[in-house]
C-alpha positions as CSV (number, residue, x, y, z in Angstrom):
1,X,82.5,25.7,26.4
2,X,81.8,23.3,23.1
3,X,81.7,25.6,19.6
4,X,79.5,24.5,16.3
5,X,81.7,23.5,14.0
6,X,80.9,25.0,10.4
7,X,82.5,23.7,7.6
8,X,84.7,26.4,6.0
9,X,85.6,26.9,2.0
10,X,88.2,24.7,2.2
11,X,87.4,22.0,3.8
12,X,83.9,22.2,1.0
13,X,86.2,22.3,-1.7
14,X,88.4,19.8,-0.4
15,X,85.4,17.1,-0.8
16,X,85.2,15.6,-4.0
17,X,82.6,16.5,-7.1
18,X,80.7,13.9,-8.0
19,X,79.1,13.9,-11.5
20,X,75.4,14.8,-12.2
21,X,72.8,11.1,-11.2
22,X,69.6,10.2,-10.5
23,X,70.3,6.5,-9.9
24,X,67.0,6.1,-7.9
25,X,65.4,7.7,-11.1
26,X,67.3,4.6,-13.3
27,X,65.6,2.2,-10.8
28,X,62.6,3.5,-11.1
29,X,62.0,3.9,-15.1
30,X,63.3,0.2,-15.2
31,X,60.9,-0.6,-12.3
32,X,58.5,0.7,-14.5
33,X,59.3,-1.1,-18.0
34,X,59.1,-4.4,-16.3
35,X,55.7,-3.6,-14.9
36,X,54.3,-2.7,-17.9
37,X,56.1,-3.6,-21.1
38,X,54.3,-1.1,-23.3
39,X,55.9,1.5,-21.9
40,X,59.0,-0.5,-22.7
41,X,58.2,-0.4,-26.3
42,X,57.9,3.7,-25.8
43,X,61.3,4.0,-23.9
44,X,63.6,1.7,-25.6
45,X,64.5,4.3,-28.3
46,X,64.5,7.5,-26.3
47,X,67.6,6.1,-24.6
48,X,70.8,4.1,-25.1
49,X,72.6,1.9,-22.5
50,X,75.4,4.6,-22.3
51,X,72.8,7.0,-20.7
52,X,72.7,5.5,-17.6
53,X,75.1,6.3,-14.7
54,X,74.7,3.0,-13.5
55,X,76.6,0.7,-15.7
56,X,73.9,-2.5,-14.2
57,X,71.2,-0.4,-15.0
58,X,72.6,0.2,-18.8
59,X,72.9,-3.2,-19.2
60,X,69.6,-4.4,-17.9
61,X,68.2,-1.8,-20.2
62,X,70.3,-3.4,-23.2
63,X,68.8,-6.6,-21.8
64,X,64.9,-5.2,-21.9
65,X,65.6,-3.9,-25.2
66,X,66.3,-7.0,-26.6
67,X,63.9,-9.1,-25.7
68,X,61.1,-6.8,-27.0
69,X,62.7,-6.2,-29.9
70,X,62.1,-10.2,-30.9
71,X,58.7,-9.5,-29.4
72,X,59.1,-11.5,-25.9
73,X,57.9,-10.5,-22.6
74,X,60.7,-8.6,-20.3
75,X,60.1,-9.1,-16.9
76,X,62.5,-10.3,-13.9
77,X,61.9,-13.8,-14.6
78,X,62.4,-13.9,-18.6
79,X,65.5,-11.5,-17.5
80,X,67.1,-13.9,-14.9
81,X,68.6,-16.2,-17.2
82,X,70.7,-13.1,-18.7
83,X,72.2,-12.1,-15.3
84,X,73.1,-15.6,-13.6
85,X,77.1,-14.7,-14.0
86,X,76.5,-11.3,-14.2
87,X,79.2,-9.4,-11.7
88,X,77.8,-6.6,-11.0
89,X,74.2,-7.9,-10.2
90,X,76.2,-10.8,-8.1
91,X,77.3,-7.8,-6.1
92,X,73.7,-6.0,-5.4
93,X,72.2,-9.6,-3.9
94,X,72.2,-11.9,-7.2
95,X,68.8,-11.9,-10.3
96,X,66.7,-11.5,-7.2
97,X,67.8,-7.1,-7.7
98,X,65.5,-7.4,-10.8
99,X,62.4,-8.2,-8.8
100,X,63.5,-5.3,-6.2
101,X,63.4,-3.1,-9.1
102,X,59.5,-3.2,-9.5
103,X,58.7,-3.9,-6.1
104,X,57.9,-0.1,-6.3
105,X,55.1,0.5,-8.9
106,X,56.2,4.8,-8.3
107,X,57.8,4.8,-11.6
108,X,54.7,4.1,-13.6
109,X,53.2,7.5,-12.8
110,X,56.5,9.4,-13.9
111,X,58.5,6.7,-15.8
112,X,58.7,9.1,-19.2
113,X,59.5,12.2,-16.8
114,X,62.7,9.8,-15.4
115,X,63.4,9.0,-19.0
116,X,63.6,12.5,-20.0
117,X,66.0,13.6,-16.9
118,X,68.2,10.5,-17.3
119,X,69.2,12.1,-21.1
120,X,69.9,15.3,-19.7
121,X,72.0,13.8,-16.4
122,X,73.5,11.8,-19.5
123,X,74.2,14.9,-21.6
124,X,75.7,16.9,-18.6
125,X,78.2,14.2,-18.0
126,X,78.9,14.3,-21.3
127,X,79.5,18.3,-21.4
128,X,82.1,17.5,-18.4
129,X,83.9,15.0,-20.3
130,X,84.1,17.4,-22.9
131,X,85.5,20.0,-20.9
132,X,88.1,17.9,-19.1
133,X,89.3,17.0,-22.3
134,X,89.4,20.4,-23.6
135,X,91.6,21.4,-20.4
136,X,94.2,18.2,-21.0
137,X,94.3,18.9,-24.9
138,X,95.0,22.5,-24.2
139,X,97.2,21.7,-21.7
140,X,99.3,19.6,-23.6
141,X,101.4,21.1,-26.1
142,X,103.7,18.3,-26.5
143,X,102.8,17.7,-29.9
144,X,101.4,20.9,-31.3
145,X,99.9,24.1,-30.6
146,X,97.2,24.2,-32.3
147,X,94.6,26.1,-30.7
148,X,92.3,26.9,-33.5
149,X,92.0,23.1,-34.8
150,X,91.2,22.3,-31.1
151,X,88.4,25.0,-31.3
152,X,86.9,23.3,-33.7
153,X,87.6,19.5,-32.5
154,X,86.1,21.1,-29.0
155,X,82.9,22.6,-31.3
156,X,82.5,19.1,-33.2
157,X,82.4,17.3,-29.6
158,X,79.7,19.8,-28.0
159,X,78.1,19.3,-31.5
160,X,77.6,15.6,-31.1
161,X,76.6,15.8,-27.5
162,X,73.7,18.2,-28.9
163,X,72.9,16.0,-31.9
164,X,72.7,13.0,-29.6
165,X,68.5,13.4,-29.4
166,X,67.3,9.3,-29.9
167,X,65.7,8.1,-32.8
168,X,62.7,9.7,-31.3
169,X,63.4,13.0,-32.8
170,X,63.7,12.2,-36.4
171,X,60.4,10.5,-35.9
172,X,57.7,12.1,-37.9
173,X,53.9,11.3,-38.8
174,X,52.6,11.2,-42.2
175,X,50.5,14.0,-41.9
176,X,53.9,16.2,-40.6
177,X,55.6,14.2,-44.1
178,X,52.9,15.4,-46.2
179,X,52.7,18.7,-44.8
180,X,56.0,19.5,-45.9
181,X,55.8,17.6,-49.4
182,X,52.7,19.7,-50.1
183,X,54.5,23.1,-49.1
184,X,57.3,22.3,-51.8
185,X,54.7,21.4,-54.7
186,X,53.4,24.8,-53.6
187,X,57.1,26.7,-53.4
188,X,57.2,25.0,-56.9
189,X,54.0,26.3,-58.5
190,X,54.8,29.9,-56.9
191,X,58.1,30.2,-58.6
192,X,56.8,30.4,-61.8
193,X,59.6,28.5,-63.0
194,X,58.5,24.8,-61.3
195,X,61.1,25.1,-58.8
196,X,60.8,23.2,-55.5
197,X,64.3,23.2,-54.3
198,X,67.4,26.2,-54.3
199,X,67.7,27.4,-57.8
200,X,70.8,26.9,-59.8
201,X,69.8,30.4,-62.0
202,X,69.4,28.2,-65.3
203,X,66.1,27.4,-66.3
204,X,66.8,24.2,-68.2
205,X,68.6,22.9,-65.5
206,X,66.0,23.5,-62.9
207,X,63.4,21.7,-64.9
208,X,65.9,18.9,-65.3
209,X,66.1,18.6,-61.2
210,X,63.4,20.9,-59.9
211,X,66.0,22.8,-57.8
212,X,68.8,21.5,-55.3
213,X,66.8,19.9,-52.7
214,X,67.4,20.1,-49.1
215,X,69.9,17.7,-47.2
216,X,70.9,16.5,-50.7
217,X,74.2,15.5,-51.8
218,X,75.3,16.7,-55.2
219,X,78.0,16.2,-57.1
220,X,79.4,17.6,-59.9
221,X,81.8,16.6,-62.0
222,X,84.4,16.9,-64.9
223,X,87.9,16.2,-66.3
224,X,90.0,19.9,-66.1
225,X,89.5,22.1,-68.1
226,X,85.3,21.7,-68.6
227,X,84.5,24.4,-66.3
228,X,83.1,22.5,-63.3
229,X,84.4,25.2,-60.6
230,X,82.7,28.3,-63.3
231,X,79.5,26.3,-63.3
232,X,79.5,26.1,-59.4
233,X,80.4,29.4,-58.9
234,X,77.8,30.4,-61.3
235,X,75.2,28.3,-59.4
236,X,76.1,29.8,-55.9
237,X,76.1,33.5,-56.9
238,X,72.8,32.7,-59.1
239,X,71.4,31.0,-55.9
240,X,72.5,33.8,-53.7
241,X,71.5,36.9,-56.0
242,X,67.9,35.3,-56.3
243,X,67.9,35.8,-52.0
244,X,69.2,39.2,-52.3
245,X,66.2,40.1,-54.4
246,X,63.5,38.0,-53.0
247,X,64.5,39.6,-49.4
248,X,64.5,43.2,-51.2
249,X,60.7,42.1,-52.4
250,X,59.6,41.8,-49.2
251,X,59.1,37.7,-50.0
252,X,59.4,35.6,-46.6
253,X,62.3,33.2,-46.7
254,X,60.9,30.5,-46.5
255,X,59.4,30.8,-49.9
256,X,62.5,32.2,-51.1
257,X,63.9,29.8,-54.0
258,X,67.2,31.5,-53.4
259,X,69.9,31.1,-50.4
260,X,72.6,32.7,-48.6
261,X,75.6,30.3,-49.4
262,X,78.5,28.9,-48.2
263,X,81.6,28.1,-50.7
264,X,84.5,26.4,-49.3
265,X,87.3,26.7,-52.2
266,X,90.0,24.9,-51.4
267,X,91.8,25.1,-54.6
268,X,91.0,28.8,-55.1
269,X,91.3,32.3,-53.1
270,X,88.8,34.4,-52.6
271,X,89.8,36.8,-54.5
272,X,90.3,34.4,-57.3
273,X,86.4,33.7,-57.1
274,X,85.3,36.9,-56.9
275,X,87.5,38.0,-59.8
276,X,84.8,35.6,-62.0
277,X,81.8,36.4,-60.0
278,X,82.8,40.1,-61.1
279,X,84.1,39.2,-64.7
280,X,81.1,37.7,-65.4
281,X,78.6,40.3,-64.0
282,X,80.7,43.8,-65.5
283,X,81.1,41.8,-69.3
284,X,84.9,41.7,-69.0
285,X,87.1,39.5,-69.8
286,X,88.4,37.7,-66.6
287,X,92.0,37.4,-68.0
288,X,91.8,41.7,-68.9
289,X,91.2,41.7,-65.2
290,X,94.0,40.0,-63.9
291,X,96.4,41.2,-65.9
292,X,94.6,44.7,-65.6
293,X,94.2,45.5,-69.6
294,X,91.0,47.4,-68.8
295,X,89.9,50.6,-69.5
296,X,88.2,53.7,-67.4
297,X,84.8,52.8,-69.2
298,X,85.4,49.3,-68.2
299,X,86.8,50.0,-64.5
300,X,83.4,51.9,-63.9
301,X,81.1,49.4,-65.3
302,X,83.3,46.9,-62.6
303,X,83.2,49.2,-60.2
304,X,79.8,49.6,-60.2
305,X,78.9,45.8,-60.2
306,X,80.9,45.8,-57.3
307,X,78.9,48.4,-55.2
308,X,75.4,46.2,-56.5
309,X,76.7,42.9,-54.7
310,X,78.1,44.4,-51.8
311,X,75.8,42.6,-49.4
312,X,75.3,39.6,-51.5
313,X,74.9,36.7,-49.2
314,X,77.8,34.2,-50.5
315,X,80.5,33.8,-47.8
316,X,83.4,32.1,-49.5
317,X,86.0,30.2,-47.3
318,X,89.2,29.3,-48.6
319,X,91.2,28.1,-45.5
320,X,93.2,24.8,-47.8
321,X,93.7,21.3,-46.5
322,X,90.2,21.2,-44.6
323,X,88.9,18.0,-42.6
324,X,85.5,17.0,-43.1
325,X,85.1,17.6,-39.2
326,X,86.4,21.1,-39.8
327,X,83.9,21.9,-42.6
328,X,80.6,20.7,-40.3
329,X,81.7,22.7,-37.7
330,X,82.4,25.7,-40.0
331,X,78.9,25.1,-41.8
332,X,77.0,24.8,-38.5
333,X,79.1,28.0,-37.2
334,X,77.7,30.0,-40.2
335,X,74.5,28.9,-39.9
336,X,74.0,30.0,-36.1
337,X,75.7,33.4,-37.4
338,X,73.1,33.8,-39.9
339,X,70.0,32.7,-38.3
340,X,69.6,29.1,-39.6
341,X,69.4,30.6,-43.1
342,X,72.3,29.1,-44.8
343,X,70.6,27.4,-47.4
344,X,73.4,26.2,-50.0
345,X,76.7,24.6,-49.5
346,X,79.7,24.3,-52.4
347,X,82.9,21.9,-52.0
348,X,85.6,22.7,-54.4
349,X,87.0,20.4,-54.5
350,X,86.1,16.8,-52.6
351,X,89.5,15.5,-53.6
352,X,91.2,18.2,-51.2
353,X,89.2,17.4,-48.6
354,X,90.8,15.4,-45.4
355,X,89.5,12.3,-43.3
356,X,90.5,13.4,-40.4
357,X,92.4,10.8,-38.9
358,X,95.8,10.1,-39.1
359,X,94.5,6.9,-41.7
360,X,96.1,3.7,-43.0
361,X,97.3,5.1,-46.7
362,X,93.9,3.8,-47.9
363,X,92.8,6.8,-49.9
364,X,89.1,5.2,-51.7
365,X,88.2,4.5,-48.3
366,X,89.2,7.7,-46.7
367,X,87.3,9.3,-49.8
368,X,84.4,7.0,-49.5
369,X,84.4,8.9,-45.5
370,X,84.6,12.2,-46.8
371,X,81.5,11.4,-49.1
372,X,79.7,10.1,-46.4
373,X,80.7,13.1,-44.4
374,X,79.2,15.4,-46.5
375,X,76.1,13.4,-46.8
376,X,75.7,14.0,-43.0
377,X,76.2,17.6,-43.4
378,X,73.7,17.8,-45.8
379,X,70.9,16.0,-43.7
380,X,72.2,17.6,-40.6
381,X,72.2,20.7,-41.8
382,X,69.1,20.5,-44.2
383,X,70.7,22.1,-47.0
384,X,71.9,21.2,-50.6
385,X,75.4,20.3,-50.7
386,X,77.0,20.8,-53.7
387,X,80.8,19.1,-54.1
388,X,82.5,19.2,-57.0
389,X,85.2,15.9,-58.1
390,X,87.8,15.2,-60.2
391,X,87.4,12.4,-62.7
392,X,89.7,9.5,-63.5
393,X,92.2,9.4,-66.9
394,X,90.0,6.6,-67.9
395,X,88.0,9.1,-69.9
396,X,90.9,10.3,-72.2
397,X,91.7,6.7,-73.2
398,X,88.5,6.5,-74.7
399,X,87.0,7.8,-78.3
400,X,83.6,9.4,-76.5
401,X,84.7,11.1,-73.4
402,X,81.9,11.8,-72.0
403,X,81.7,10.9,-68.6
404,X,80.0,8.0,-67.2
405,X,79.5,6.7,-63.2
406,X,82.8,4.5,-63.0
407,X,85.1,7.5,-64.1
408,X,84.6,8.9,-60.5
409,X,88.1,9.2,-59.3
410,X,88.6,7.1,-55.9
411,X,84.9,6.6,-56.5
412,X,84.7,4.1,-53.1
413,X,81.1,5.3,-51.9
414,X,80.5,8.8,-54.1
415,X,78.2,7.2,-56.2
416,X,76.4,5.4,-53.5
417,X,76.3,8.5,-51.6
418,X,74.9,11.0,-54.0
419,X,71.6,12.3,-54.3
420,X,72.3,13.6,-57.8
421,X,75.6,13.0,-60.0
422,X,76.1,15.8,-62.9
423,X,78.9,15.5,-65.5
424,X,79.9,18.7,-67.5
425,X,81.3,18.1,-70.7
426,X,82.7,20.4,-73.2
427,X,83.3,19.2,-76.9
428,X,84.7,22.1,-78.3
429,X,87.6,21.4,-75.7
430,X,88.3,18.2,-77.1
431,X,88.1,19.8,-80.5
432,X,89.8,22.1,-80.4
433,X,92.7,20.0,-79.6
434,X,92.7,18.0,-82.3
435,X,93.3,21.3,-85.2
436,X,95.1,19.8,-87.8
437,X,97.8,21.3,-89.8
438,X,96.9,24.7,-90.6
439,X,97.3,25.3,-94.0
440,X,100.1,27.0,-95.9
441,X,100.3,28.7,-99.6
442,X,101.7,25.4,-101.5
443,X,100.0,22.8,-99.1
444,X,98.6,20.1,-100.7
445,X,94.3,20.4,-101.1
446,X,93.8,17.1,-98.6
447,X,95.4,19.9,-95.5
448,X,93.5,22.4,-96.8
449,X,89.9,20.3,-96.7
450,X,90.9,18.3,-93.3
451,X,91.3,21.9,-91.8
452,X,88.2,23.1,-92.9
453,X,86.1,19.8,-92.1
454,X,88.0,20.7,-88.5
455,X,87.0,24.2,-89.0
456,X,83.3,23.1,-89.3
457,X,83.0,20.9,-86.8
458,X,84.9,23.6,-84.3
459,X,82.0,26.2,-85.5
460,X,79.2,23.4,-84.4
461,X,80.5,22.9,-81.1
462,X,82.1,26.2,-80.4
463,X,80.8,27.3,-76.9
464,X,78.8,25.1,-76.0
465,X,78.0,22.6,-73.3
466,X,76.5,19.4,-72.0
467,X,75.3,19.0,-68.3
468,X,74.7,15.3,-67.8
469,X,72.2,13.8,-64.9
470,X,73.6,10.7,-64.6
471,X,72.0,10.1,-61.5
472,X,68.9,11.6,-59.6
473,X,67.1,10.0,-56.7
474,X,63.9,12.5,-57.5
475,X,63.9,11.9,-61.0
476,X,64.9,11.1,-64.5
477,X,68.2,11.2,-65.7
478,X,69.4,12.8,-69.0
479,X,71.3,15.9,-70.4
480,X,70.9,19.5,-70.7
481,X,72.9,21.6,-73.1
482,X,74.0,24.9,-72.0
483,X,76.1,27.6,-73.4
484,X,79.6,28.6,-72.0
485,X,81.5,31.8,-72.7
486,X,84.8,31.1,-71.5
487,X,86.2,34.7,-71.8
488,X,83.9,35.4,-68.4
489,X,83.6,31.8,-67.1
490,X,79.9,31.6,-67.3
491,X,77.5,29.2,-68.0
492,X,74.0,30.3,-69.2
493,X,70.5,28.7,-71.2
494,X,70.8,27.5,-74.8
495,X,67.6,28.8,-76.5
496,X,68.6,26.8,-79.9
497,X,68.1,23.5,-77.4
């Protein structure tokens, strides 16, 4: 007696996987776009060549493409002439395929439905080339094991697959533009201090920029010594305290001119930074700190600015030798962890920041990648990014050091780059390095009047600071002077400005 034969699990598993296609659906939608070339003209930028399965199909979609984009017709016969040596089509019957393709007019109806599930077959195929890759890498320990930077090599991959949406998506109308451009002027005018971005906490300096605009890229920068790292540490906690308080007022975030921010130090520790957020905020001397030449009066009053910014929103980060691949995927890993309400990233320092790659020794153009880099972050992310830089020696060689745009160290594409360049510059520095001789009993009266012209001159500068725009896509550039109390690292308003 003949039995059924059922297939059992392992002879299912035994026949091979194939990866997720709709060919018929590629067929179709080209079917379609030869038909009718206006919904060619809707298609083209929805999809790229690589989305298709079918490597014929990707390239008579290249070949579509093309043609309408120098505004000629694209149908089988104006395609021909691009497919006469063409393998592949040689293969499937010769040019004559392309008139088989809309010999069917089914894809009219549902050609942007085909489009749509096309990108997502693409996108799937793409996931499983991620995870094979993931396997072999994690498989492989050849080199190193490294599982945490392939974590966030695997994250960077599944972030690009996601990002990968067609020009499509960035596509807006001028009444979404204008939407959005009227809902700053009115986050401006409800600030009370004409503030349309994050605020930096210093009132001249917000109505310098109008606030650190979203997907920005700032940068800020000084010889050693100015206080660049005080100012942006005073700008983040400034930024973040302003959310604590707006949230604690009950204001929505979205109208909130604060943020919760990120501060990668790479120079740093945390500790380090908090040691100055803290100095600052209890009136004590950062140096009494450290060395721990407080008293009990003093310990309470840090004590108890401690317990106030316990759940202030800054989340400093100060794993050293970062890639600008390892910082997006941090950044975007915070942001999903705090409900897409990161609103402020800092850099300290750009210069410590790695390509990447492995690199040819070519340092201004792997800078010129990290500033790009963090240009994408900024737009990808929609959020300020604020990185500080060193500056080259050039500045010291000169009689006025204040900075200017070429003293960007390994400047390659910073300035090109940047939404907004600042320079902070500190006189009294400068100054104060120059004392003369002090003066003695039985000096001469030329040591004693060069010291006191010195002594002058320290007195007119002594504390103060210069914050120069030098450049600002949204407005004008200039200066702003601020005052700087180096005994607690902090930056504040001049009132005699």
């Amino acid at each position: 007696m003949a039995t059924l034969a059922f297939p059992t699990p392992a002879t299912a598993a035994a026949e091979p996987q194939q990866l997720p296609r709709n060919v018929e659906a590629e067929a179709a939608m080209l079917g379609a776009m030869m038909i009718d070339n206006r919904l060619a003209d809707d298609l083209v930028d929805r999809l790229e060549p690589a989305h298709f399965f079918e490597p014929l199909h990707g390239r008579i979609f290249a070949a579509i493409k093309t043609l309408r984009g120098n505004d000629m017709l694209a149908t089988p016969v104006t395609l021909r002439p691009m497919f006469e040596a063409d393998e592949g089509m040689r293969e499937l019957g010769g040019p004559a395929y392309l008139a088989s393709l809309t010999g069917s007019g089914a894809g009219l109806i549902g050609a942007r439905q085909f489009a749509q599930q096309i990108y997502d077959l693409a996108m799937l195929r793409a996931l499983v080339t991620v995870g094979r890759t993931l396997v072999d890498r994690a498989m492989d320990t050849s080199e190193e094991v490294n599982p945490r930077a392939q974590i966030e090599l695997a994250e960077e991959e599944l972030y690009k697959v996601a990002g990968d949406g067609g020009a499509e998506s960035s596509i807006k109308t001028f009444a979404q533009a204008t939407t959005m451009a009227v809902k700053n002027a009115e986050r401006a005018l409800n600030s009370g201090g004409h503030v349309s971005g994050i605020t930096t906490g210093l009132d001249s300096v917000n109505s310098k920029i109008g606030g650190m605009h979203r997907s920005d890229l700032m940068i800020l920068a000084g010889r050693p010594g100015m206080g660049k790292t005080s100012l942006a540490t005073n700008i983040a906690f400034n930024a973040a305290r302003r959310w604590m308080r707006d949230m604690a007022d009950g204001i929505p975030p979205s109208e909130s001119v604060g943020a919760k921010v990120a501060f990668f130090s790479l120079e740093m520790s945390a500790d380090q930074l908090a040691t100055r957020i803290l100095a600052e905020q209890s009136r004590i001397s950062s140096e009494s700190l450290r060395m721990g030449k407080i008293s009990r009066a003093e310990f309470g009053q840090l004590a108890q600015a401690a317990a106030e910014l316990e759940n202030l929103p800054l989340f400093i980060d100060d794993t050293g030798g970062l890639s600008i691949s390892a910082l997006h995927t941090r950044v975007r890993r915070l942001q999903r962890r705090h409900n897409n309400e990161l609103g402020l990233v800092v850099v300290d320092y750009l210069q410590l920041l790695t390509a990447g790659g492995k690199g040819d020794g070519n340092r201004v153009q792997e800078i010129s990648e990290i500033s790009r880099g963090l240009k994408t972050l900024a737009k990808d992310m929609n959020v300020p990014v604020l990185a500080l830089s060193q500056l080259s020696r050039a500045v010291e060689s000169r009689e006025d050091k204040r900075p200017m745009l070429s003293d960007l160290r390994e400047s390659g594409s910073i300035e090109q780059d940047a939404d907004m360049v600042w320079f902070v510059f500190r006189e009294d520095y400068y100054t104060a390095a120059r004392e003369p001789k002090r003066p003695v009993e039985g000096d001469n009266a030329k040591v004693f009047e060069d010291h006191a012209a010195w002594a002058s001159d320290m007195e007119r500068v002594y504390g103060l600071a210069e914050l120069i725009v030098a450049k600002q896509r949204h407005g004008a550039t200039g200066k702003v002077v601020l005052k700087f109390d180096p005994t607690i690292t902090r930056f504040s308003d001049y009132a005699g400005y």
